[in-house]
Residue, then its C-alpha position, 0 to 999 in steps of 0.5 A: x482951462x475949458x480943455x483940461x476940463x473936457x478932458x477931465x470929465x471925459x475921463x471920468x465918464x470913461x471910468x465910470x461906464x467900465x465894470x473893472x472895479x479898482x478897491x486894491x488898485x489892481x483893476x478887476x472885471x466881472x467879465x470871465x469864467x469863475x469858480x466858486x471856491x468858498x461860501x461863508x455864512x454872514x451871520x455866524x461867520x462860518x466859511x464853508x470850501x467844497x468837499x475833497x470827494x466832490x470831483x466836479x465844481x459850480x463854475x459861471x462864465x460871465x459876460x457883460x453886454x453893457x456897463x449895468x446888465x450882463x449874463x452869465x452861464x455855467x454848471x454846478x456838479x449835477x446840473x447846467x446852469x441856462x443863461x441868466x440875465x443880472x444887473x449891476x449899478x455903480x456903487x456895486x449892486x447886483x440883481x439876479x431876478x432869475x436862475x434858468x438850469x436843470x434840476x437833477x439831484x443837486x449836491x449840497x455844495x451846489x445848493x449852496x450856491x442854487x439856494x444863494x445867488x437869486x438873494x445877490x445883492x452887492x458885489x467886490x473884489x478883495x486884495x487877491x482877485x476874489x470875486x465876492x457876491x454878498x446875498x441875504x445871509x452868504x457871501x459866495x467867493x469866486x476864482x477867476x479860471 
């Protein structure tokens, strides 16, 4: 009994310290490159997708270094986004104290996300691999490239 105990609790610690998150039962990871594909106004319910014309995207490459913090890095379409260090908890909180770039002219698909992401403060996944970061007043939703 004691071994099928140990073996339970090792299993669940082993679960508990992997950033894959199974809402869908398809295991997901923050770790990757990501694409920002839509980003929808949380309170008037409206979704905005990037222009047609606009050629270039916001992409962010994440890394994570422990169970709970990580960095990410990426471009909007003017501008470098610097490696920028967030935090993440168990029940999918998300901080993002600080966004380190450039700061040419941005477009307006991304401000979008410039304006957005320092108010990050959940995180899922949906049924199709989305990743969806929730701040303040949008939900931005990412591609896995």
């Amino acid at each position: 009994m004691k071994q099928v105990l140990f073996l339970a609790v090792s299993c669940l610690l082993v679960c508990a310290c992997n950033k894959d998150t199974k809402s869908d039962g398809i295991a997901h990871s923050l770790n990757g490159q990501w694409r920002l594909t839509l980003v929808k106004d949380n309170n008037a319910g409206t979704t905005l997708t990037k222009p047609v014309s606009l050629q270039k995207d916001v992409d962010i490459t994440i890394i994570m270094k422990t169970a709970t913090d990580g960095t990410f890095t990426g471009v909007t379409p003017t501008n470098q986004i610097a490696e920028n260090n967030f935090y993440t908890d168990i029940k999918q909180a998300i901080s993002i104290p600080v966004l380190s770039m450039t700061k040419v002219s941005e477009t307006p698909w991304g401000d979008e996300f410039v304006s957005n992401i320092r108010d990050a403060k959940t995180y899922f996944f949906d049924a199709s691999g989305l990743l969806n970061i929730v701040t303040t007043n949008k939900t931005l939703g990412f591609v896995k490239q």
